[in-house]
C-alpha positions as CSV (number, residue, x, y, z in Angstrom):
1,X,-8.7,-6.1,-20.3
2,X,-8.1,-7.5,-16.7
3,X,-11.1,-8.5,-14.3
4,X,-10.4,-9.4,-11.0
5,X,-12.5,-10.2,-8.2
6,X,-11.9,-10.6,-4.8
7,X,-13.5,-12.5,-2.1
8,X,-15.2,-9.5,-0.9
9,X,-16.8,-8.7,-4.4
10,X,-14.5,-6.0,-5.3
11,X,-14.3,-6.1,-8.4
12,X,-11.0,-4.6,-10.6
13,X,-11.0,-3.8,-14.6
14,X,-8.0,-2.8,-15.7
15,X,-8.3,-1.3,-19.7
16,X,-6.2,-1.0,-22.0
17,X,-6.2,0.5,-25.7
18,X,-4.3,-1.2,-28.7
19,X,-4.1,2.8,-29.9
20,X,-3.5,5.9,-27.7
21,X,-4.0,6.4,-24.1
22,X,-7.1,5.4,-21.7
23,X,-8.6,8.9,-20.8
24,X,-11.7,9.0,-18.0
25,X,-14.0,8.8,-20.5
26,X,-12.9,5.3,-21.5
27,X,-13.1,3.8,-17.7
28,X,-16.7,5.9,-17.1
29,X,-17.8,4.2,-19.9
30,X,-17.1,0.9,-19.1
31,X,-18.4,2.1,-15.4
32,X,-21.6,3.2,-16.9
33,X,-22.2,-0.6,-18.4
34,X,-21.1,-2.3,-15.3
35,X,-23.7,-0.7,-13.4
36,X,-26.5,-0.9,-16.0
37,X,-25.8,-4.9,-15.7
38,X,-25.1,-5.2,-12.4
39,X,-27.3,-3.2,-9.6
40,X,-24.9,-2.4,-7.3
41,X,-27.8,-2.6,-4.5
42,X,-28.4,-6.0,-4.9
43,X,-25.4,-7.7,-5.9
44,X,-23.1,-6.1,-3.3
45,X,-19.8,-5.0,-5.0
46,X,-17.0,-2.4,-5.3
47,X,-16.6,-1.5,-8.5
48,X,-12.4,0.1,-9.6
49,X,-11.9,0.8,-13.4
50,X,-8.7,1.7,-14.2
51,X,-5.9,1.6,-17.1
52,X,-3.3,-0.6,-17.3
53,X,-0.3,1.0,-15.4
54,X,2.8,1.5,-17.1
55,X,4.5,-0.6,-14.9
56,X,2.7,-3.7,-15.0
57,X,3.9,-6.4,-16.7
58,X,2.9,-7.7,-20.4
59,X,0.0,-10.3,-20.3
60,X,-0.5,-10.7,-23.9
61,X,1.0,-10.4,-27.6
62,X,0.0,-7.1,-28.5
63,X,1.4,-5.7,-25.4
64,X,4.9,-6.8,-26.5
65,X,4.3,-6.0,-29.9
66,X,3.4,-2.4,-29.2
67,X,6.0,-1.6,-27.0
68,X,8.8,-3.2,-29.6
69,X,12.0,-0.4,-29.6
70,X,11.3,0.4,-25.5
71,X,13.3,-0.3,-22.8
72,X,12.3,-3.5,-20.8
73,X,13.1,-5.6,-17.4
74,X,12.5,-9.4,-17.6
75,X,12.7,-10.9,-14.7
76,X,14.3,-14.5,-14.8
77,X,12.9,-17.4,-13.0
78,X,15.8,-17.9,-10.4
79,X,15.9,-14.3,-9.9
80,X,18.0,-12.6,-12.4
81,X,17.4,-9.6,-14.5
82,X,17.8,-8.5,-17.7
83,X,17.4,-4.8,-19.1
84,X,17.5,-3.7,-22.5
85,X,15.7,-2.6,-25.3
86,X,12.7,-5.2,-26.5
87,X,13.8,-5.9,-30.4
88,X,11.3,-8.9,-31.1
89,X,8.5,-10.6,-29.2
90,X,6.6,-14.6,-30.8
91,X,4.4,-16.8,-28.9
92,X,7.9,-18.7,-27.9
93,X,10.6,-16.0,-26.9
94,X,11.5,-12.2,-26.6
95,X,14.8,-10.9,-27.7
96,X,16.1,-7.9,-25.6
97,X,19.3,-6.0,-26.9
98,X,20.5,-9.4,-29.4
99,X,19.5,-12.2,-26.4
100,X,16.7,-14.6,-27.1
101,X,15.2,-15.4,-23.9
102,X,12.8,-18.3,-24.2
103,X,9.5,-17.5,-22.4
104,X,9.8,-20.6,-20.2
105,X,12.4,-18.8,-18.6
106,X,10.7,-15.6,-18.2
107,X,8.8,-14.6,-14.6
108,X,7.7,-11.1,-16.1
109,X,8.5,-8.2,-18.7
110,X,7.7,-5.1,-17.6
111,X,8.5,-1.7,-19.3
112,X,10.6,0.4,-18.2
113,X,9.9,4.1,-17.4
114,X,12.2,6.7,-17.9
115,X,11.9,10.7,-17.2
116,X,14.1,12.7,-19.6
């Protein structure tokens, strides 16, 4: 999960499930408890829940891990590319085709989506 908030008091969640996709129900829900803690009335925010978007890049582990044997861009500090298929993701590095890239050199890794 993602929380952002803004200076306005608009609030973002972004969800995201280890298994499957998020459906409606899933950001309702989490809608539905948002407002049962917070009264919208008084606090004075906008409230967005949505799932993560298959273009945004990886934040944490399991994101890597889950999408092991897709197609990926990492984008390079110093502005260079890389595509290829994510073979293995650690806290250290991610290897893409047979490259270890060291995360230190790493801006982003996003997946990438592709219509057949």
């Amino acid at each position: 999960m993602e929380v952002s908030v803004s200076a306005d008091n608009d609030i973002e969640i972004v969800i995201e499930k280890e298994e499957g996709m998020v459906d409606w129900e899933d950001c309702a829900a989490i809608d539905k408890l948002m407002h049962e803690v917070f009264d919208q009335d008084v606090e004075d925010y906008a409230l967005t829940v949505s799932s993560a978007g298959l273009d945004r890049p990886f934040k944490v582990m399991k994101q890597y891990q889950k999408a092991l044997g897709t197609r990926v861009d990492v984008w390079m500090k110093g502005g260079k590319k890389v595509k290829g298929v994510l073979v293995a993701a650690s806290e250290q590095a991610v290897t893409v085709d047979e490259t270890l890239i060291p995360f230190e050199q790493i801006n982003a890794v996003r997946p990438i989506i592709e219509f057949k």
